[in-house]
C-alpha positions as CSV (number, residue, x, y, z in Angstrom):
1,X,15.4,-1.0,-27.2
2,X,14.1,2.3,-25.4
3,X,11.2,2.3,-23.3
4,X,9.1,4.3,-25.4
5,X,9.5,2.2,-28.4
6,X,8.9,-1.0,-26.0
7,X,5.3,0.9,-24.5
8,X,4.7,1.4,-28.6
9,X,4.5,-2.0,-29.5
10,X,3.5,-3.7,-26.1
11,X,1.2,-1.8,-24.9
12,X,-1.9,-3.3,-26.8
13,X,-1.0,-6.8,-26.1
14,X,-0.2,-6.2,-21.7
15,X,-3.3,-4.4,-21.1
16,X,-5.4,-7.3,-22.9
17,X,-3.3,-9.6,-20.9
18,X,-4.0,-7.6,-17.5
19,X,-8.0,-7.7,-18.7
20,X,-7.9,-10.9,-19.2
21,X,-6.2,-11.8,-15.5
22,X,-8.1,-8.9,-13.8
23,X,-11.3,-9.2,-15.5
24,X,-12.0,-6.1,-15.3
25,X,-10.8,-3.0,-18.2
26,X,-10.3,-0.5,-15.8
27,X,-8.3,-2.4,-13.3
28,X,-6.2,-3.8,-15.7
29,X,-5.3,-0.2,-16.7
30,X,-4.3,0.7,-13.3
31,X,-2.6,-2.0,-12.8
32,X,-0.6,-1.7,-16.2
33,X,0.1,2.1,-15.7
34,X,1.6,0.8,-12.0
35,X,4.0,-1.7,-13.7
36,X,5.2,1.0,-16.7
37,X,5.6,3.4,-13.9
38,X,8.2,1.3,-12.4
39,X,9.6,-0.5,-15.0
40,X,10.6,3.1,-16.9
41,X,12.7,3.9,-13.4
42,X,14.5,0.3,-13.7
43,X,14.4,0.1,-17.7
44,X,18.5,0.4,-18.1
45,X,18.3,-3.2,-15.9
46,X,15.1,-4.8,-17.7
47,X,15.6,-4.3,-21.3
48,X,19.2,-6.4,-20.8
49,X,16.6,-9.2,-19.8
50,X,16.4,-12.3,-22.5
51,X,12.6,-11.7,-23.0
52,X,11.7,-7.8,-21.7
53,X,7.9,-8.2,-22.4
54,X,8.0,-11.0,-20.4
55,X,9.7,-9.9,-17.8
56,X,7.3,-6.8,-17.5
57,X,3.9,-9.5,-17.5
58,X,5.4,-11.1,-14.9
59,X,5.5,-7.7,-12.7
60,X,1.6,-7.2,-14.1
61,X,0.8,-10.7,-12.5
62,X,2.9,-9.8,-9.0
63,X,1.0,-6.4,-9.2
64,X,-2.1,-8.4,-9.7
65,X,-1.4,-10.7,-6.7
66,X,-1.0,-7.9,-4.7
67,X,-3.7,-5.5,-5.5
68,X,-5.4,-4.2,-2.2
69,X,-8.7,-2.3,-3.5
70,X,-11.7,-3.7,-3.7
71,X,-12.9,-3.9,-7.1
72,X,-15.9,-5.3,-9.6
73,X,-15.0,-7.9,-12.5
74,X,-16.2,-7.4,-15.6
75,X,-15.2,-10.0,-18.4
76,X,-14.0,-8.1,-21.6
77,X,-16.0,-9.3,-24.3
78,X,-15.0,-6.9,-27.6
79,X,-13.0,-9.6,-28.8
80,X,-15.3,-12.2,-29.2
81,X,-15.3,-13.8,-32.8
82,X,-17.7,-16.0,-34.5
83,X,-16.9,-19.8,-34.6
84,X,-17.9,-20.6,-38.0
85,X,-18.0,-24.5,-37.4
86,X,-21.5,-23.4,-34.9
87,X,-23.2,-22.5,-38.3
88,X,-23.3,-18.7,-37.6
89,X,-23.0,-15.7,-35.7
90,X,-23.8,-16.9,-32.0
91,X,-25.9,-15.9,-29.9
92,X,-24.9,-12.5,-28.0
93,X,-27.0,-12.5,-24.6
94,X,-26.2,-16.1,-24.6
95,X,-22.5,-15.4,-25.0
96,X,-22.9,-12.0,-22.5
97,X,-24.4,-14.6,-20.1
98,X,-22.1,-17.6,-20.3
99,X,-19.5,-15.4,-19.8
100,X,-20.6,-13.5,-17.0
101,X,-21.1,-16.9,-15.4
102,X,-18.1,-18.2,-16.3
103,X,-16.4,-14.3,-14.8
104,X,-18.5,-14.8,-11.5
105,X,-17.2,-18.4,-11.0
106,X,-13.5,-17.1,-11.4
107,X,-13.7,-14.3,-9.3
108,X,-14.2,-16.3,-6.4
109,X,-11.1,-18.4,-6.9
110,X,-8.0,-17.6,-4.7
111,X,-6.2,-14.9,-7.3
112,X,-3.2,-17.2,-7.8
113,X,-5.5,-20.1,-9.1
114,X,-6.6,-17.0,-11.5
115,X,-3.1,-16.3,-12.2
116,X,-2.7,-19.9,-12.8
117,X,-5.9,-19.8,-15.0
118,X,-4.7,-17.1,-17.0
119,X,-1.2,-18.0,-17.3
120,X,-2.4,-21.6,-18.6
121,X,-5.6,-20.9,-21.2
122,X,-4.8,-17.0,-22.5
123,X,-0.8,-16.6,-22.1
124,X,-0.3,-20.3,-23.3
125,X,2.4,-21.1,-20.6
126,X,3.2,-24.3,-19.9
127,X,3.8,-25.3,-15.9
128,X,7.5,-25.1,-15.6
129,X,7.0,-21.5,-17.2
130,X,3.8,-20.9,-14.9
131,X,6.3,-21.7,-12.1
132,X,9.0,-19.4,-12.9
133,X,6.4,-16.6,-13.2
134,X,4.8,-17.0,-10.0
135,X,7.9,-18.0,-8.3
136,X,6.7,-21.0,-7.1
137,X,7.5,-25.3,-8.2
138,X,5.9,-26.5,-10.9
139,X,3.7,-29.2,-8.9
140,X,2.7,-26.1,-7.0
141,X,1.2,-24.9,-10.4
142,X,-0.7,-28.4,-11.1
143,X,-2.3,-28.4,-7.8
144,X,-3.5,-24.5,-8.1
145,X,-4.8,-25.5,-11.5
146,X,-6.7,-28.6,-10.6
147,X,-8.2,-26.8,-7.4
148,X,-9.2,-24.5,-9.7
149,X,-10.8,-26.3,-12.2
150,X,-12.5,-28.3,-10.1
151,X,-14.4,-25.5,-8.2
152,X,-15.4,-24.3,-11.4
153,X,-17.0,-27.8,-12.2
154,X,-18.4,-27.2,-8.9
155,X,-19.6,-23.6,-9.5
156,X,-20.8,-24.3,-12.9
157,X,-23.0,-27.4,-11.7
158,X,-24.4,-25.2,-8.9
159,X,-25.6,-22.5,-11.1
160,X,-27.0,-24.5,-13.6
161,X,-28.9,-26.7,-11.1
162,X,-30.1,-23.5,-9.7
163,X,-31.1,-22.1,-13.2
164,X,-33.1,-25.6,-13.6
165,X,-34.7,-24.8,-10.1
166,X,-35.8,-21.3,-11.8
167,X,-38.0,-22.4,-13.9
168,X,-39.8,-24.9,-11.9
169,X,-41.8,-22.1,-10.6
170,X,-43.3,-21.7,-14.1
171,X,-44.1,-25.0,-15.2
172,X,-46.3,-25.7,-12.6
């Protein structure tokens, strides 16, 4: 396959994946304009991989891991689709706001419990697979993904006790 015909019917599906690890559109442009910008130099070598799409989201989460620049996260949201078993169209600023909780809670985790995150819940991958893409064991995975989710049970209480606190004010 040539690179240009790989870019063609990948590029859609790695910068979604890169917005969904970076949260952030713009970043995940950088960082998928880095990893195509390398991988054309080295494509002879990568496209005689088993799996050359994977290959290439496994540079996007190293280029992720790596990012120095500060930057903003902003969780992409144009994909959101109505759940018809909730009776309805949902409500927008409550879904805008339960995501951006949900953004602001990640965005404090260590980026390789993000990676893990990501890896897990949007890419599907199970631990063994998780492993081999951040290079590390698979019990290495479990204990980034438990840490994970369990400073996001953390997080989550702590905002929403501090949302009840909020409205204390008012009822008195």
């Amino acid at each position: 396959m040539r690179f240009d015909d790989f870019v063609t019917g990948h590029l859609s599906a790695l910068l979604r994946y890169a917005a969904v690890l970076t949260g952030d559109r713009d970043l995940a442009q950088d960082i998928v304009q880095e990893v195509l910008a390398r991988a054309h130099l080295k494509w002879s070598s990568i496209e005689q991989a088993d799996l050359p799409d994977r290959y290439v989201r496994k540079m996007i989460v190293n280029e992720f891991l790596s990012w120095r620049r500060r930057w903003a996260r902003v969780l992409p949201f144009a994909d959101v689709v109505p759940r018809p078993e909730l009776g309805g169209a949902p409500d927008v600023a409550t879904t805008h706001a339960d995501r951006a909780a949900l953004l602001a809670e990640l965005s404090r985790l260590p980026r390789r419990q993000q990676a893990v995150l990501v890896l897990r819940y949007y890419e599907g991958l199970n631990d063994a697979e998780i492993a081999e893409v951040l290079g590390c064991r698979p019990g290495t995975v479990r204990g980034y993904a438990s840490r994970a989710l369990q400073a996001l049970r953390i997080g989550v209480a702590a905002v929403q006790a501090a949302d009840e606190g909020i409205f204390d004010a008012y009822r008195a």
